[in-house]
C-alpha positions in Angstrom: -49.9 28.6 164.1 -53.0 29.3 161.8 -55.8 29.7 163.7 -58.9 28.2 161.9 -62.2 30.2 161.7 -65.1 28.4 162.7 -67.2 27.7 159.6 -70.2 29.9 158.8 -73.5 27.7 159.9 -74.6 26.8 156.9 -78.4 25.2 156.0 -77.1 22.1 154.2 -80.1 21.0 152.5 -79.4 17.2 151.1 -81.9 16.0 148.9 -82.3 12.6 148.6 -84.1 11.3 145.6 -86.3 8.5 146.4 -87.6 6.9 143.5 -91.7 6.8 144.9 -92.4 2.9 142.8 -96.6 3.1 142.4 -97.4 -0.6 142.5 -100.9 -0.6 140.9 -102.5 -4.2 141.8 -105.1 -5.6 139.7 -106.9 -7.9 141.2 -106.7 -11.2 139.5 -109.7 -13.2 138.9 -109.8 -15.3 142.2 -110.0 -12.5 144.5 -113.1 -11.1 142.3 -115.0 -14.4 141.4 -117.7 -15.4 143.8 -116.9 -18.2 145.6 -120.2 -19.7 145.7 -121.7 -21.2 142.2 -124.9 -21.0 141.3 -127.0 -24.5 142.1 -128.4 -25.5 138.6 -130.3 -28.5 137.9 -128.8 -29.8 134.5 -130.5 -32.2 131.9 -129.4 -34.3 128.8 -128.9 -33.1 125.2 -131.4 -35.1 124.0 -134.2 -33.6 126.8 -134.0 -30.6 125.4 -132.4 -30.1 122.0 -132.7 -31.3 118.6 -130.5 -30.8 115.4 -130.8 -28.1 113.7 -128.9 -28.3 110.8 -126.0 -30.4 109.8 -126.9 -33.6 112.2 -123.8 -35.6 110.8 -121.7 -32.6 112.4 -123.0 -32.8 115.6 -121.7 -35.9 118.2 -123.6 -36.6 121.4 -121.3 -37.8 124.1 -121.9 -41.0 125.5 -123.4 -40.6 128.9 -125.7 -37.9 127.0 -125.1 -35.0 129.0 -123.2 -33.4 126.2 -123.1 -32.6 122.4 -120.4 -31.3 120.0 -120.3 -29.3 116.9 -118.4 -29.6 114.0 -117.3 -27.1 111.6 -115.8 -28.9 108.0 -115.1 -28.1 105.0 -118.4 -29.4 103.9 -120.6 -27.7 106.6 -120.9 -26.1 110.3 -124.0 -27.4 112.8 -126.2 -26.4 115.1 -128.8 -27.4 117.9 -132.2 -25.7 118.8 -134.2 -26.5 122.1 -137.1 -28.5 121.6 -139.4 -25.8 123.5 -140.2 -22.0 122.8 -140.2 -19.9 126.4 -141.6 -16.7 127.4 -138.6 -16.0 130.2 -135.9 -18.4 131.9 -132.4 -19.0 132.6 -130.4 -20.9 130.0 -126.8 -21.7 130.7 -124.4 -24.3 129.4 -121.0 -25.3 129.4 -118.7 -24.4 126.8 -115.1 -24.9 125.5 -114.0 -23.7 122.6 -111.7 -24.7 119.4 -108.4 -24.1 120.2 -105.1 -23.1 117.8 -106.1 -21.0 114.2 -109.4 -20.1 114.7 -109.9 -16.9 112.4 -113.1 -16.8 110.5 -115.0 -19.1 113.2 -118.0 -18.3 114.7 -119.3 -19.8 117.4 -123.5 -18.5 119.1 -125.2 -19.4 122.0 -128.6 -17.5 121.8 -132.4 -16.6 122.5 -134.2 -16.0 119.1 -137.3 -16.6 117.7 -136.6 -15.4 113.6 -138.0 -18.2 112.3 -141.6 -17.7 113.7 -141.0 -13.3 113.6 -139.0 -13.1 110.7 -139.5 -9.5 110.3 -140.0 -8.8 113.8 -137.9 -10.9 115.9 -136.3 -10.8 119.1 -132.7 -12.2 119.9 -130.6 -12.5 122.8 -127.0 -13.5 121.8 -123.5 -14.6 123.0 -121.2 -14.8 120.1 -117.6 -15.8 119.7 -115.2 -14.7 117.4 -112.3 -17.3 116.5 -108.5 -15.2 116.1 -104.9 -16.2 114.1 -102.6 -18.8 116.3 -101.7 -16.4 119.2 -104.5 -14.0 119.5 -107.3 -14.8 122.2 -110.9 -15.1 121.2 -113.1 -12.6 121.7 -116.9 -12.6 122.3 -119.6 -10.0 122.5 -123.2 -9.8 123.6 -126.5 -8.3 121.4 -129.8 -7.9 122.0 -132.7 -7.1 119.5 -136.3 -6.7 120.5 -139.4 -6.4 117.5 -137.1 -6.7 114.8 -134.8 -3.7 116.0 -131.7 -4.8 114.1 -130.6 -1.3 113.0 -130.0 -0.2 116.3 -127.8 -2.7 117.6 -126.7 -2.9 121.5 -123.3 -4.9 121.1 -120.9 -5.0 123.7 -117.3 -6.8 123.0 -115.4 -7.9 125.3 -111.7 -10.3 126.0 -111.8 -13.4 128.7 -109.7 -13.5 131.6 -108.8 -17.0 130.5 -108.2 -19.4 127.5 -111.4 -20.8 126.8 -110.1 -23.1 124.5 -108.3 -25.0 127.6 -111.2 -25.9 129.6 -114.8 -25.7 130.2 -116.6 -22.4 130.7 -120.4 -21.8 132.1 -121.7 -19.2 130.0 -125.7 -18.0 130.9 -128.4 -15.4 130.2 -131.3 -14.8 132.3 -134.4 -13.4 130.5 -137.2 -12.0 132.0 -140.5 -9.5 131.6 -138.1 -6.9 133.4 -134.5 -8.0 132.9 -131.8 -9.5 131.2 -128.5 -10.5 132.6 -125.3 -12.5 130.9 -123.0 -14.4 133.1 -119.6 -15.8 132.7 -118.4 -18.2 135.0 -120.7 -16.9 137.5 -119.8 -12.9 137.1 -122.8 -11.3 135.4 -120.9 -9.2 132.8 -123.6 -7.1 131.2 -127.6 -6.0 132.5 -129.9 -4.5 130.9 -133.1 -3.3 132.9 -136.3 -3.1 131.3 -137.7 0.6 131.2 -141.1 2.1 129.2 -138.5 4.1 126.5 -137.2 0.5 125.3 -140.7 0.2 124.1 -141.0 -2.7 121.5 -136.7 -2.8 121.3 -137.1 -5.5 125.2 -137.4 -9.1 123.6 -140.7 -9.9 125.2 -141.9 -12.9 122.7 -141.6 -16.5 123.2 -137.8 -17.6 121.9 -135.5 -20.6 121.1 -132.7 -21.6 122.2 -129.8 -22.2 119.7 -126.2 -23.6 119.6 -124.0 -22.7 116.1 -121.1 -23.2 114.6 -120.3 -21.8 111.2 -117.5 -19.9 109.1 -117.7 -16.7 109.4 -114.3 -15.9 106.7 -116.0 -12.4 105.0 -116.1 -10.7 108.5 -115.0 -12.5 111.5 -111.6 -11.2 112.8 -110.0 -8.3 110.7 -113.1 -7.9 108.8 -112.4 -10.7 106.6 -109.0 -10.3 106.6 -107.9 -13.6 107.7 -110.5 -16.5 107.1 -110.9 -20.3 108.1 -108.3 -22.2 107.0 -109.6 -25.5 106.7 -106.3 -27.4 106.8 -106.9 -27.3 110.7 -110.0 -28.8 110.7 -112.5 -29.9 112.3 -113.2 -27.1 114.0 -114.8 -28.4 117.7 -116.8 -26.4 119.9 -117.8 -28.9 123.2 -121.1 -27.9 125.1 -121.9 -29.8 128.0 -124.1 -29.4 131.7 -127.2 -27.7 129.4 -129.9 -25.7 131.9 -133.2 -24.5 130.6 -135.3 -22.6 133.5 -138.3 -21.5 132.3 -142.3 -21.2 131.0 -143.0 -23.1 128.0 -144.9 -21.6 125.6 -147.1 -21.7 122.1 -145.0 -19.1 120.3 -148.2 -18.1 118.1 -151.1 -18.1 120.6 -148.5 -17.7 123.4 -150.2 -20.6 125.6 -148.3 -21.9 128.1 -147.3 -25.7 128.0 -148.7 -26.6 131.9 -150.5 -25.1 134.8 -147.4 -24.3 136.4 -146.1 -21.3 134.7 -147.1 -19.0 137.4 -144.7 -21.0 140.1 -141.9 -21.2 137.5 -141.8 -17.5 136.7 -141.7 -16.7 140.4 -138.7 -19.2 141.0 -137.4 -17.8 138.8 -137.5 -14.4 140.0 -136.5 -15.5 143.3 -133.4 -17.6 142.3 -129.9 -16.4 143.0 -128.9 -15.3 139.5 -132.1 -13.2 139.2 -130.7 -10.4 141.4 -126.9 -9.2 141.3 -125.8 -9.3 145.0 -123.1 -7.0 145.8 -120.1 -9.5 145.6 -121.1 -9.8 142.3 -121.5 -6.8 141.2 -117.7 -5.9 142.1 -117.1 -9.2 140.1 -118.7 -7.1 137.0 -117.6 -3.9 137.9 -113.9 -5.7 137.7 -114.7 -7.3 134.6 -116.0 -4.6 132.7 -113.4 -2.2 133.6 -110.4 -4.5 132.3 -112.1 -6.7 129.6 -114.8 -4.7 127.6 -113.1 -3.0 125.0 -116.7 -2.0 123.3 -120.1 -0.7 124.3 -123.0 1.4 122.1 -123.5 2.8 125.0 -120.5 5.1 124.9 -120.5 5.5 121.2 -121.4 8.7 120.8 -120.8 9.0 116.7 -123.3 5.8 116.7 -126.0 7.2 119.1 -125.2 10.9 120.3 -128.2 10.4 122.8 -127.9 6.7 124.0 -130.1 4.8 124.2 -132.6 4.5 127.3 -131.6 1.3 128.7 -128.1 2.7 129.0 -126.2 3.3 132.3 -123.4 5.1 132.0 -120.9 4.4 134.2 -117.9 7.1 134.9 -115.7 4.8 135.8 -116.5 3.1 132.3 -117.0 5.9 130.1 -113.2 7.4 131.3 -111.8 4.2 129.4 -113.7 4.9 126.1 -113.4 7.2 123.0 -116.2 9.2 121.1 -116.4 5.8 119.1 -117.1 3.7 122.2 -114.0 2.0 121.7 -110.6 2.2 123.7 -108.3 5.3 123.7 -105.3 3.6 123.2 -106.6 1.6 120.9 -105.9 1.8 117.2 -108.4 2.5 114.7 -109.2 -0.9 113.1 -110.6 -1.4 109.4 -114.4 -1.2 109.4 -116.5 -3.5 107.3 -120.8 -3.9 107.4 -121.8 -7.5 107.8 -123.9 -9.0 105.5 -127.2 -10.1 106.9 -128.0 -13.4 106.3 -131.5 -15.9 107.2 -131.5 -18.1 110.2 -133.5 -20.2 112.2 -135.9 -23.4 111.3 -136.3 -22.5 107.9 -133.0 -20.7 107.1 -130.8 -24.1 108.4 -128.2 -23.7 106.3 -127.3 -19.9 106.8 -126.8 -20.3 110.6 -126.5 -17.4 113.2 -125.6 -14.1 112.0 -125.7 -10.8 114.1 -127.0 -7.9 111.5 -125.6 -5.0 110.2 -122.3 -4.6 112.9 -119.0 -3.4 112.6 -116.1 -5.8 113.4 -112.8 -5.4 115.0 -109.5 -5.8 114.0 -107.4 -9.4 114.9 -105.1 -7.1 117.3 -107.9 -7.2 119.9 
């Protein structure tokens, strides 16, 4: 009989390998977006805006809450308010042209360059049209006393098609802020300080509505232009809302006595001050859809500029350039500035002197 030692005691150490799975949820646009719209009193195309160029390009829906403009082979279009104003809120709803879009450009903006032509100021939302399958992509600029060479664009991606349906896109102007809202979600603000000197807009502006083709720069730097076999190009506005003082934009005199009660509604409304629900609306939007800022281009402006907030959170996601790390280098190409305004009618709305990104964006 073989009698069996007992076993040593040994430490058996079984190691398990658990696979640790990082679920990283982003929260998707209906758990961010306010619930809550803002209430805006809208008016008709017609009592507010006039053609600006191109009237056979531009159609006025029937029930006249709404206008379209063309872009054809023969010419783009645009609409300017009727009034000037020293401040306000101006919104409307827009949906883009949808399928090849490359070489399109499509403004909603504050100027006043056909009064200031050498010393304007501009507040602008501007889209730029892609190739079949890319998304449009839009960026926002402001110029105060004719500060075009030191641009303050910011470039951005949607969170939705914006070809698909109607989007409210808004600015909010006044002596001591500026705000630009998408859908609600202010996505960029810029507060007023003494070091902007002259650079804050602070004269009396027009609004404007363009369309116009945009082939030597738009999307790749001209690489891919408007093809016109896909025209017309149709961008739809609609649900137009202009808050604010009407002014002489020479003497600066306002158009009625009650200026003084519109500028403090207007300070008092709900889009004048970002509540904190919104902000974590812009704080989501900015950290998953801007993929440019000046702010944290650091080649551009190694000091930025003094209305710049810089955001960790932000700057983390940005290169020295101010564009994305893991984003290629795209081809670089200065835009041509071009007149605009009353008297410039048939040159449009063109942002000076910026470099564009590539189509891959």
């Amino acid at each position: 009989m073989i009698k069996l030692q007992p076993l040593p005691l040994l430490l058996l150490i079984i190691t398990t390998a658990i696979s640790l799975v990082v679920v990283v949820v982003v929260p998707s646009a209906a758990a961010v977006i306010p619930d809550v719209a803002f209430n805006l009193s809208t008016i008709n195309f017609d009592d507010g805006y006039s053609p600006l160029f191109a009237d056979f390009n531009i159609h006025k829906s029937d029930d006249g809450r709404g206008a379209n403009l063309l872009l054809n082979r023969y010419a783009g279009s645009g609409f300017i308010s009727s009034k000037y104003y020293d401040s306000g809120f101006f919104s409307a709803k827009i949906k883009l042209p949808g399928d090849y879009t490359a070489g399109v450009v499509i403004a909603f903006y504050t100027s006043n360059a056909d009064v200031f032509e050498r010393n304007h100021d501009e507040l602008d939302f501007e889209f730029l049209g892609n190739v079949k399958g890319k998304p449009w992509r839009f960026q926002t600029n402001l110029y105060g006393n004719g500060s075009t060479s030191r641009g303050r664009e910011e470039r951005y991606k949607l969170w939705f098609d914006p070809s698909k349906d109607f989007h409210q896109y808004s600015v909010l102007w006044t002596s001591k802020k500026i705000i630009f809202y998408v859908d609600g979600i202010p996505i960029r603000e810029v507060l007023r300080s003494e070091a902007m000197g002259g650079d804050y807009p602070s004269k009396p502006m027009s609004l404007y509505a363009t369309i116009w083709d945009a082939s030597s720069w738009a999307t790749d730097g001209g690489r891919y232009g408007v093809r016109y076999e896909y025209e017309p190009f149709v961008s739809e506005f609609t649900d137009f809302v202009l808050e604010g003082c009407a002014v002489d934009p020479i003497e600066q005199v306002q158009d009625s006595d009650d200026c003084l009660e519109k500028k403090s509604n207007l300070e008092a409304a709900e889009y004048a001050d970002i509540t904190p629900e919104r902000r974590n609306a812009m704080k989501w939007f900015r950290e998953r859809y801007m993929y440019y800022s000046y702010c944290y281009d650091t080649l551009r402006y190694p000091v930025p500029p003094p209305e710049c907030v810089i955001v960790p959170s932000e700057q983390a996601r940005f290169k020295e350039t101010g564009r994305l790390r893991f984003e290629a280098i795209p081809r670089r190409q200065q835009r041509r500035r071009r007149g605009r305004g009353r008297r410039h009618v048939a040159a449009a709305k063109v942002v000076e002197e910026q470099v564009e990104v590539d189509t891959d964006m």
